[in-house]
C-alpha positions as CSV (number, residue, x, y, z in Angstrom):
1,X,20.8,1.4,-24.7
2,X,21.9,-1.2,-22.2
3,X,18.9,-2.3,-21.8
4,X,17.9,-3.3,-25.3
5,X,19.0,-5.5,-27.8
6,X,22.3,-6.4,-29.0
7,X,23.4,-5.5,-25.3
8,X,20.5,-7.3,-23.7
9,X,18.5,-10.0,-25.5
10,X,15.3,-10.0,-24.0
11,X,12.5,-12.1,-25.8
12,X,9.0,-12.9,-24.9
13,X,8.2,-16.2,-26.9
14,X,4.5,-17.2,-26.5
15,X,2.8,-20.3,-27.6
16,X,-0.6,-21.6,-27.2
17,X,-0.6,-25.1,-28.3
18,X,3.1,-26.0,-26.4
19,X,5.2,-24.8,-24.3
20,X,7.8,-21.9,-24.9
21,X,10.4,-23.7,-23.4
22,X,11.2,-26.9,-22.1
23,X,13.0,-27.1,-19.0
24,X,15.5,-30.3,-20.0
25,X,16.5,-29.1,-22.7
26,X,17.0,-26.0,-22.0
27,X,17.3,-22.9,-24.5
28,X,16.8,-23.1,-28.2
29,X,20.0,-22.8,-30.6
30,X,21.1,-19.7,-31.1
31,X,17.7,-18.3,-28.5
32,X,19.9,-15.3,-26.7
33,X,22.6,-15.1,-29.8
34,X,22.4,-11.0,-31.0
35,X,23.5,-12.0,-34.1
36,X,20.3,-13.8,-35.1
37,X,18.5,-10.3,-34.3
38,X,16.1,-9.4,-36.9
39,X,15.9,-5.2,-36.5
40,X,13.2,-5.7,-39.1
41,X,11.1,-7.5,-36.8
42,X,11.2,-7.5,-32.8
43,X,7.9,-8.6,-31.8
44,X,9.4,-10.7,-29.8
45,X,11.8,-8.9,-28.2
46,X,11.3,-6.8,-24.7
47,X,12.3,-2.9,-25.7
48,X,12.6,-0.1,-23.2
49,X,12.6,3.5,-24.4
50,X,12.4,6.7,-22.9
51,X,10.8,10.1,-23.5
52,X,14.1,11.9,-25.5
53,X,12.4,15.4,-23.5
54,X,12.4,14.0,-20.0
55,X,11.8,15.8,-17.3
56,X,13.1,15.5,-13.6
57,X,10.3,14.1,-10.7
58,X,9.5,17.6,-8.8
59,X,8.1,17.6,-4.9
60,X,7.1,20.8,-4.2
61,X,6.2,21.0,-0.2
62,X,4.3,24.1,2.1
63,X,3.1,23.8,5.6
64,X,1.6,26.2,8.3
65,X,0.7,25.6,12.1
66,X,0.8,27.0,15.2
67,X,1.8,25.8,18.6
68,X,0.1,26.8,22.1
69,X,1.3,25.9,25.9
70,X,-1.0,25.6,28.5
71,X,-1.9,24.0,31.6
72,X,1.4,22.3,33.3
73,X,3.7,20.6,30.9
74,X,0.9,20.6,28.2
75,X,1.4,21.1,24.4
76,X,-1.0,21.5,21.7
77,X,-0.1,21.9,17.7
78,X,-2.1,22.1,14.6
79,X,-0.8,22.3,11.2
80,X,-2.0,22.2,7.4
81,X,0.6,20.5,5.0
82,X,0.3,20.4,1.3
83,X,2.3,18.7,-1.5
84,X,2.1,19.1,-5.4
85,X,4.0,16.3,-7.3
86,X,5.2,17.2,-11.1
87,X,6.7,15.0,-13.9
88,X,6.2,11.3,-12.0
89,X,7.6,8.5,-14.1
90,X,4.4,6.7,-15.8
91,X,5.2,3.0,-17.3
92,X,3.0,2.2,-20.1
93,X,3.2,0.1,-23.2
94,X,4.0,2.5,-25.9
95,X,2.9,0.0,-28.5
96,X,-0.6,-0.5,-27.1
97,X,-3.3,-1.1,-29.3
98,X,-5.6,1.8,-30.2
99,X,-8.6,2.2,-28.0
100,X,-11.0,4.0,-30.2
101,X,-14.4,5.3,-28.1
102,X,-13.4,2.7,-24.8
103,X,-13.2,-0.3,-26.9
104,X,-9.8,-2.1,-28.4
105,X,-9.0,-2.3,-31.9
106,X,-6.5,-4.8,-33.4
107,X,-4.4,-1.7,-34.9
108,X,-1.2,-1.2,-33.0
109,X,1.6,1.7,-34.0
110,X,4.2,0.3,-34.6
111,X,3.6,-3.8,-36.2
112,X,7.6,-4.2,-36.3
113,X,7.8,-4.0,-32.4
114,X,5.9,-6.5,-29.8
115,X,5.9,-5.0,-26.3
116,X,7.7,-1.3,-25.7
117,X,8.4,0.0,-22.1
118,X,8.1,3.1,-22.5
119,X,9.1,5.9,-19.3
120,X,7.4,9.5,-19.3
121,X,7.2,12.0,-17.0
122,X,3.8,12.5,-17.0
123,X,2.5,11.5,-13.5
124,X,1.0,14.1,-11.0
125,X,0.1,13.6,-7.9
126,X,-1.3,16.0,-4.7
127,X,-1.3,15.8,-0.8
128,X,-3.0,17.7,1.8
129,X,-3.4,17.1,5.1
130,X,-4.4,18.4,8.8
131,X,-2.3,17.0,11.2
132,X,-2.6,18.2,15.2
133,X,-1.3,16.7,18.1
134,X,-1.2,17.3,22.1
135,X,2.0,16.3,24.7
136,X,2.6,16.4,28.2
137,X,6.1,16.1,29.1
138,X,7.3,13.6,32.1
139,X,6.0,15.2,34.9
140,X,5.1,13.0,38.3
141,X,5.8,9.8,35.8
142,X,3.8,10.5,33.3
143,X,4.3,11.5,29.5
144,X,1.7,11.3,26.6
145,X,1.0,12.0,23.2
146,X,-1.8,11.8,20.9
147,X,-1.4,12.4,17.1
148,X,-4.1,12.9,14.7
149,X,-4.0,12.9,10.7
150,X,-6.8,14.1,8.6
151,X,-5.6,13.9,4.6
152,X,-6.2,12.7,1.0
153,X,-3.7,12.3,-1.4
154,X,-4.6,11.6,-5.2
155,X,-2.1,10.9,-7.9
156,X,-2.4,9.0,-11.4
157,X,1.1,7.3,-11.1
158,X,1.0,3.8,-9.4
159,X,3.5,2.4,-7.2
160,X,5.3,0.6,-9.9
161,X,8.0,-1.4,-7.2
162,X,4.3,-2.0,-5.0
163,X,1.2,-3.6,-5.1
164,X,-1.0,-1.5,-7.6
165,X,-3.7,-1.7,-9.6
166,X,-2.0,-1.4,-12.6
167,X,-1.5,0.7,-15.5
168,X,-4.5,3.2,-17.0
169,X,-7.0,1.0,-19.2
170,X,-5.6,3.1,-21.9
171,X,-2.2,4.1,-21.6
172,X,-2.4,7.0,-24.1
173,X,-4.9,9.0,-21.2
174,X,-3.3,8.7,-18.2
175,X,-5.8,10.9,-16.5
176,X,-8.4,8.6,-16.4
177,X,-6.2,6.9,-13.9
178,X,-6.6,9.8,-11.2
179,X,-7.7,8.8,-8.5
180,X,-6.6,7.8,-4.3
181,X,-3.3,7.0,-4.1
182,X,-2.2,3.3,-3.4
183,X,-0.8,5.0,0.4
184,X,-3.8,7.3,1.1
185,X,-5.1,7.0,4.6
186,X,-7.6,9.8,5.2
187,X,-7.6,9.1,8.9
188,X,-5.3,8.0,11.4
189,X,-4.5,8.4,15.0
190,X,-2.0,7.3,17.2
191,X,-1.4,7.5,21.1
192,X,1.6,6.5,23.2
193,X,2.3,6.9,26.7
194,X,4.8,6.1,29.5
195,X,4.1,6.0,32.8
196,X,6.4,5.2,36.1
197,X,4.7,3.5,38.8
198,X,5.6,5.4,42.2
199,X,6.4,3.7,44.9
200,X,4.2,4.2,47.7
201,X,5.3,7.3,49.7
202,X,5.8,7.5,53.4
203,X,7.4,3.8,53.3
204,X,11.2,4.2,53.4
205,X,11.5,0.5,53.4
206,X,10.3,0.2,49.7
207,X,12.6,2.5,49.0
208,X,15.6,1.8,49.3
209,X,17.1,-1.8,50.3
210,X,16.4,-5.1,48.6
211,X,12.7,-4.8,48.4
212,X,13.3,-1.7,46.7
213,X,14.5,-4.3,43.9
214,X,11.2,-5.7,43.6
215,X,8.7,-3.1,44.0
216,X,10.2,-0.2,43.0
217,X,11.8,1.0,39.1
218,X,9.1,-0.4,37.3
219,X,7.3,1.4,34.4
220,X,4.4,1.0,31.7
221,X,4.1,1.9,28.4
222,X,1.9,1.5,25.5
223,X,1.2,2.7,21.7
224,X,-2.7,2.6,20.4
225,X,-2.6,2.9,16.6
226,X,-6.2,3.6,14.6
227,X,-6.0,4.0,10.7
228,X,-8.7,3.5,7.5
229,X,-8.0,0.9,5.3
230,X,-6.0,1.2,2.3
231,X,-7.7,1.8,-1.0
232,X,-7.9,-0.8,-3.7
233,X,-9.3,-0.9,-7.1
234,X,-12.5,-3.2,-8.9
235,X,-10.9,-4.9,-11.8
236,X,-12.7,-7.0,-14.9
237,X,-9.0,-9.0,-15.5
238,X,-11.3,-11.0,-18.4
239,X,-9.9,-8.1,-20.8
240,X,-6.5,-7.2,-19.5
241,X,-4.4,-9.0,-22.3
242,X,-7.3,-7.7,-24.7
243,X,-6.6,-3.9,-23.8
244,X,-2.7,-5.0,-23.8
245,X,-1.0,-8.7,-24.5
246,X,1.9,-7.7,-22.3
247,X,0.0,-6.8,-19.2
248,X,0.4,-2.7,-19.1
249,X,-3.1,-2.3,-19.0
250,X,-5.6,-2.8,-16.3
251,X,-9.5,-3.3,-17.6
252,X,-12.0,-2.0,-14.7
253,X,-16.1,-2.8,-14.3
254,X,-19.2,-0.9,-15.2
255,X,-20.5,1.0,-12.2
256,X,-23.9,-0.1,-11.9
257,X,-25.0,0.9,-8.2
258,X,-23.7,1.6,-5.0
259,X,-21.2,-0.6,-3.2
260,X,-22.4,-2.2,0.1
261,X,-19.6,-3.2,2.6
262,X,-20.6,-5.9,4.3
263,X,-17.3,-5.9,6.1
264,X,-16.7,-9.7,6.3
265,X,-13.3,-11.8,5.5
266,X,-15.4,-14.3,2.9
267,X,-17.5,-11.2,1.8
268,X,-16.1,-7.6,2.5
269,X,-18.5,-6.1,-0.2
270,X,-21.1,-7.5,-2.3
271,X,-20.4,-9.2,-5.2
272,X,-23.2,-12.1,-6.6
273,X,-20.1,-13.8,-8.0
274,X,-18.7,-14.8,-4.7
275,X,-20.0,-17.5,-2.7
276,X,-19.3,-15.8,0.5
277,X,-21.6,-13.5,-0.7
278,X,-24.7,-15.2,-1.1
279,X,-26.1,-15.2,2.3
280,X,-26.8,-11.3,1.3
281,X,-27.9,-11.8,-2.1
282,X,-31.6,-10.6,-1.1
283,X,-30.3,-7.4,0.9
284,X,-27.9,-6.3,-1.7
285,X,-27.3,-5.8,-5.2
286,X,-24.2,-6.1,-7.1
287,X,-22.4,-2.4,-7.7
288,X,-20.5,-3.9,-10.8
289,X,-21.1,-4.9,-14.3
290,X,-19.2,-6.4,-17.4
291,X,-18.1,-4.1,-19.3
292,X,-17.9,-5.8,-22.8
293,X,-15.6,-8.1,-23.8
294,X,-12.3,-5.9,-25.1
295,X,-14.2,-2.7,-23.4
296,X,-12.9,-0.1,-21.2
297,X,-15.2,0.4,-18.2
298,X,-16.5,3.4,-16.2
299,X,-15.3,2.3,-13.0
300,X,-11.9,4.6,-11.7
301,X,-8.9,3.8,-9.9
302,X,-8.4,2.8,-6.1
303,X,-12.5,3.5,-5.6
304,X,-12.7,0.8,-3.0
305,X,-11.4,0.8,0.6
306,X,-10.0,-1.7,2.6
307,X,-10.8,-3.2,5.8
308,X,-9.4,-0.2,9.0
309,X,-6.8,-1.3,11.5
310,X,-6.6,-1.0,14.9
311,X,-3.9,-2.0,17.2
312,X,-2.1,-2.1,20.8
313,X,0.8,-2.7,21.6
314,X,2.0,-2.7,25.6
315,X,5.0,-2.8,27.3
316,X,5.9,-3.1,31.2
317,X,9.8,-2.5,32.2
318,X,11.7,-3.3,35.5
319,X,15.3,-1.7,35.8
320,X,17.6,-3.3,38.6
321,X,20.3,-0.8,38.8
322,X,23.5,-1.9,39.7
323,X,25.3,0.9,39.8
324,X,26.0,4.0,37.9
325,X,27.5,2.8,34.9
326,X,25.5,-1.0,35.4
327,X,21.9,-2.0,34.8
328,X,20.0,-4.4,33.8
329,X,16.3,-4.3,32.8
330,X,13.4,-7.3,32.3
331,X,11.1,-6.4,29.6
332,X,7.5,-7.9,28.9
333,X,6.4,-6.7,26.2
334,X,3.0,-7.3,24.0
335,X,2.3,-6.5,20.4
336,X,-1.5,-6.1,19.2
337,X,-2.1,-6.6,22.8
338,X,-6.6,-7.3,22.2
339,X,-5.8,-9.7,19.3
340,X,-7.4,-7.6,17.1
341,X,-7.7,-9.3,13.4
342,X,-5.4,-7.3,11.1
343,X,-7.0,-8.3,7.8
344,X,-5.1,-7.7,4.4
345,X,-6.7,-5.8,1.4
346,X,-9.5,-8.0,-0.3
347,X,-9.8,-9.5,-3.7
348,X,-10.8,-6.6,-6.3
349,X,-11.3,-8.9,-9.5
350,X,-14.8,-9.0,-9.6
351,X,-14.5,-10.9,-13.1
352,X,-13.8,-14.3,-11.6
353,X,-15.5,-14.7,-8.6
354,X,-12.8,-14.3,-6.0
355,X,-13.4,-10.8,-5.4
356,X,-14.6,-9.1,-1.9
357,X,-12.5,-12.3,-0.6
358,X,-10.0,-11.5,2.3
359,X,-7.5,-14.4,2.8
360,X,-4.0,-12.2,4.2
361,X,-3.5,-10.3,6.8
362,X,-1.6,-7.1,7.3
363,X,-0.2,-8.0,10.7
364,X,0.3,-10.8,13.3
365,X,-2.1,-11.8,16.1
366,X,-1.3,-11.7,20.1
367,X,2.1,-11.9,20.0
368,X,4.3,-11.7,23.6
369,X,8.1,-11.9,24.2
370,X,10.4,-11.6,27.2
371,X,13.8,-9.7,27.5
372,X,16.5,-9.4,29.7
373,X,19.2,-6.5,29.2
374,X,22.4,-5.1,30.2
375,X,23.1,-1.7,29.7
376,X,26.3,-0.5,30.4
């Protein structure tokens, strides 16, 4: 209730020969008054609602592995995890037009209302997963350990506080929006290590004493990451405000063919419609297709995938030790240590030729910093 009208006055004034509002003068008479609320008519006005019957989100969780020691110091671990996600909160507009046989109508259910937010529990979602890993403790300087993540998770809820496709073309058939989750990574590995350089045995003089200072207490250590690019989804935008004037509903292409990665920043897949694109436009055809103007397409959620990462980041540490409650310690440390390019997701609107385009990235470039530190 708080978060409708007379406690909250929420309008959405549109206008398409002037502006709604005009910044120096500032709010119309009367604009956010509750007493000038017409309860007869609030198609204007922003309402939130929720399913009277909701239920609470339920995780439900199950793993098995097994663990094996061998060699010296040596650990090895395999395990199968699985999740099954009940009742996720869905946000759709629950004053959508009808879509009748994948096209719009001008028919919505409730005239007296403009735009309804309306909550239900009705998102699913499931996880598995392999995951194994080996160790090896410190021993003789060295630790190490490699992780490894094979998984798919599919849901039909986006992110709604994340980037996301959007809602379901058709917010009364959620399912149609099943599909990779906005996180799903189906492979990823990682490997980190430490390792303490020794100093060179049989010469008492490096030690111990003041050169001990400078060749001796000094360590490396390093972190490899590897993972698959994040999935994103092939949008026609040309028909979102026809499938919904208040931006709930998210119109997607006809699939036409297959989708070609060409796996560059101006052209990551082919799509005629980009200019970075048309040095392959006699090696490749487009995979996408207007669907119609105010027509739901065949294309599905999060179908795409984005460009993989791959990073490095190093580290080498020299302690002075000063006593045993004193030390200090220089640190040079190196993130994304090969300057690898860590591209952002590309462009998925292949309606207005900007799609396949990559112009973020996900991460920083060569980036070095120096510490000194006192622990005490």
């Amino acid at each position: 209730m708080a978060l409708n009208p007379p406690f909250l006055v929420n309008k959405t004034p549109s206008s398409t020969t002037a502006p709604v509002l005009t910044p120096e003068v500032g709010f119309p008479t009367n604009f956010l008054d509750p007493s000038t609320i017409n309860y007869n008519a609030l198609q204007a006005f922003h309402i939130r609602a929720v399913d009277p019957a909701k239920k609470i989100p339920m995780v439900q969780q199950w793993s098995f592995g097994m663990q094996r020691e061998f060699g010296h110091n040596w650990l090895g671990e395999v395990d199968y995890v699985g999740t099954k996600s009940d009742h996720l909160d869905l946000l759709y507009d629950y004053n959508q037009p009808f879509i009748v046989n994948n096209a719009v109508t001008s028919t919505v259910p409730y005239p007296n209302f403009g735009q309804v937010e309306y909550t239900a529990p009705i998102g699913y979602g499931h996880y598995n997963g392999l995951q194994a890993s080996i160790s090896h403790a410190m021993s003789h300087g060295v630790s190490l350990h490699a992780a490894y993540t094979y998984s798919r998770t599919l849901d039909d809820t986006p992110e709604e506080l994340e980037n996301n496709p959007g809602g379901p073309p058709n917010g009364r058939y959620e399912q149609a929006w099943y599909g990779p989750s906005e996180f799903n990574v189906p492979q990823r590995v990682s490997v980190n290590y430490i390792y303490q350089l020794p100093v060179i045995r049989g010469k008492s003089i490096l030690s111990s004493g003041p050169v001990s200072w400078v060749l001796a207490n000094w360590r490396t250590s390093g972190v490899f990451t590897f993972y698959n690019g994040y999935p994103f989804t092939a949008t026609w935008s040309n028909n979102n405000s026809l499938l919904d004037p208040y931006g709930f509903a998210t119109d997607v292409p006809n699939v036409v063919g297959k989708v070609h990665y060409v796996g560059k920043p101006s052209c990551w897949f082919y799509d005629s419609g980009t200019s970075g694109c048309s040095p392959y436009s006699t090696q490749y055809k487009d995979a996408f297709a207007n669907p119609g103007t105010g027509v739901v397409g065949n294309g599905s959620r999060n179908s795409l995938q984005g460009p993989n990462t791959t990073v490095f980041d190093a580290a080498l540490i020299k302690e002075f030790p000063v006593k045993e409650s004193l030390k200090a310690q220089f640190r040079w440390e190196i993130f994304n240590a090969a300057n690898h390019a860590l591209f952002g997701a590309p462009g998925g609107d292949v309606s207005n030729g900007s799609a396949a385009q990559i112009t973020t990235l996900s991460g920083d470039p060569r980036v070095m910093q120096f510490a000194l530190r006192l622990d005490f």
